[in-house]
N, C-alpha and C positions, 0 to 999 in steps of 0.2 A: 465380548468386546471387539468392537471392528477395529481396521487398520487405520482410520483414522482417532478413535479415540484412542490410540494406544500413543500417535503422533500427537494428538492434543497433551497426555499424560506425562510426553518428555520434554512440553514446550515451558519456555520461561515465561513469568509473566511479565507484563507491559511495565512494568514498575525495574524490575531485577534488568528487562535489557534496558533499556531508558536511563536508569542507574550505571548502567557496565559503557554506555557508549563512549565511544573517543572522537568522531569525525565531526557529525551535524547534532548533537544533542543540542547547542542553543539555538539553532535554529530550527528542529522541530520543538521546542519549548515555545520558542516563538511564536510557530504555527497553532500550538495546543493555544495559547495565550490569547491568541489574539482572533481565533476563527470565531465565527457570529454560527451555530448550529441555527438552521431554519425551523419554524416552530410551526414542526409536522406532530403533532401529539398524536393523532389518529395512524399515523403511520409506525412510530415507534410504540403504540399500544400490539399494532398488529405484529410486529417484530417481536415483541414481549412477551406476545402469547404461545409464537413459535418455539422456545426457551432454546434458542439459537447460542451456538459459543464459535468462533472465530479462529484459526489457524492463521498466522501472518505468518511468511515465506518471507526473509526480511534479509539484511545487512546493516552496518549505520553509517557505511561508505557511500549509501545508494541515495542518490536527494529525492528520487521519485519515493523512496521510503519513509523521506525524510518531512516530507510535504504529505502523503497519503497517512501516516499511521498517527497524527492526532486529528484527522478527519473521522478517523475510523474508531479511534476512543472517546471523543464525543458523543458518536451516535451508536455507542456499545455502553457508556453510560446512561443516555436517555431507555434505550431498551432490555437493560437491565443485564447484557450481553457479556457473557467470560471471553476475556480476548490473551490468546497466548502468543507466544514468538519462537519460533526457529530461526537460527544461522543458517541461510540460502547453503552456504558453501561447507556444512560441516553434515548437510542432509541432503544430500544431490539425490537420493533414490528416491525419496519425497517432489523436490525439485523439478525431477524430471519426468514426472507425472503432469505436470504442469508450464512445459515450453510453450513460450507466447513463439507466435506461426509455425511451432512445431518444430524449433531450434534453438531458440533464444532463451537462453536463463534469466530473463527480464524478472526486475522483483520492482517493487510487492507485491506477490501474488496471496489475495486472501480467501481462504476455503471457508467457507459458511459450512458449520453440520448441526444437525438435529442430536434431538436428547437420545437421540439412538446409534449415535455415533454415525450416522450418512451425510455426505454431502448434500446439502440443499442446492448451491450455486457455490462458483468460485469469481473473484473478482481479480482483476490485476494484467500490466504493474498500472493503467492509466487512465484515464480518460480518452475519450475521443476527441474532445475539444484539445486538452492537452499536448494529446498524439500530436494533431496537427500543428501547434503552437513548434514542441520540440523539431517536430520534418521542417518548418518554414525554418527556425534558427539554425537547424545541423547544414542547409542545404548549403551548396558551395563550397564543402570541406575537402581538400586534394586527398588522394588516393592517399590508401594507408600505408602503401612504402613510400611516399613523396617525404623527404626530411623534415616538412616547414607542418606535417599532416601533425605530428604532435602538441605542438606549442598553440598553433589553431584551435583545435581540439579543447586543448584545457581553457583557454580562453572563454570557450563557446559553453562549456561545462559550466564555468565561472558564473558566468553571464547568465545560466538556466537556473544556479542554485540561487543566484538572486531572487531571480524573480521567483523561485519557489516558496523560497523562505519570505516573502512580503505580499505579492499578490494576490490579494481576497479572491479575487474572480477564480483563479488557478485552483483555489481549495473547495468555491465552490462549484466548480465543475466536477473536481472530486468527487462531492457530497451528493451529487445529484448523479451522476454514472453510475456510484455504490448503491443508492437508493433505488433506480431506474431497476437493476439487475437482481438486487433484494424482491420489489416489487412482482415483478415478473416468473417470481420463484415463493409466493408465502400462500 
């Protein structure tokens, strides 16, 4: 058994954390609810045959988790895909296999492995199109000792989870990064 299926073995499932959440659960309900999956059949056949299962690197404080992880059970149910969940912050030795630029505990980071417990690709926490959306809305935020850098800040969070939890374009940018990176690895 590799070290990742032993990390898959102690993950919860979509269901148990989804159920356990306290922060954004109705608005990834939302996003589960209301996302249109693109009707890729040949691509989720080719997904299906990989018999691929999913490690999500999560929180439910996190909105880029919160907008990404019913993107990602949609197209884990079209491809027939086991998707589990870990607590970012109670599995840092996992976690920290997987720093976005090599410092950052950005989540959701998702690990794709094969039936043999290997990584295929990992995905996470965002899109590109994303990426840029979030840099254009953060940009003009005062230093982080400036006093006023707080309340700014959560504003500007405010304002991201919004549009996370409503904006089609934002999930399907999601869907189509995951895919591209899927792609690129089957």
């Amino acid at each position: 058994m590799t070290e990742l299926d032993n990390w898959f073995d102690q993950a919860m499932s979509a269901e148990v954390y989804i159920n356990d959440m306290e922060k954004h659960k109705e608005n990834l309900q939302n996003v589960y609810n209301n996302f249109a999956i693109p009707d890729d059949e040949e691509f989720f056949r080719r997904l299906e045959n990989k018999n691929l299962r999913a490690i999500v690197i999560t929180e439910d404080w996190c909105g880029d988790a919160m907008m990404n992880t019913p993107v990602l059970l949609h197209l884990a149910e079209k491809s027939h895909m086991e998707v589990r969940m870990l607590l970012r912050d109670s599995n840092l030795e996992l976690m920290d296999q997987y720093l976005t630029n090599g410092k950052s505990r950005s989540i959701p980071i998702i690990i794709f492995i094969d039936e043999n417990g290997e990584e295929v690709t990992h995905w996470g926490p965002r899109s590109e199109f994303i990426q840029k959306e979030v840099n254009e809305l953060m940009s003009g935020l005062p230093d982080k000792e400036d006093p006023k850098y707080k309340e700014k800040f959560t504003k500007k969070i405010s304002r991201l989870t919004a549009r996370f939890s409503t904006e089609a374009e934002l999930w399907q940018s999601a869907y189509q990064s995951m895919k591209k990176k899927l792609e690129e690895n089957l």
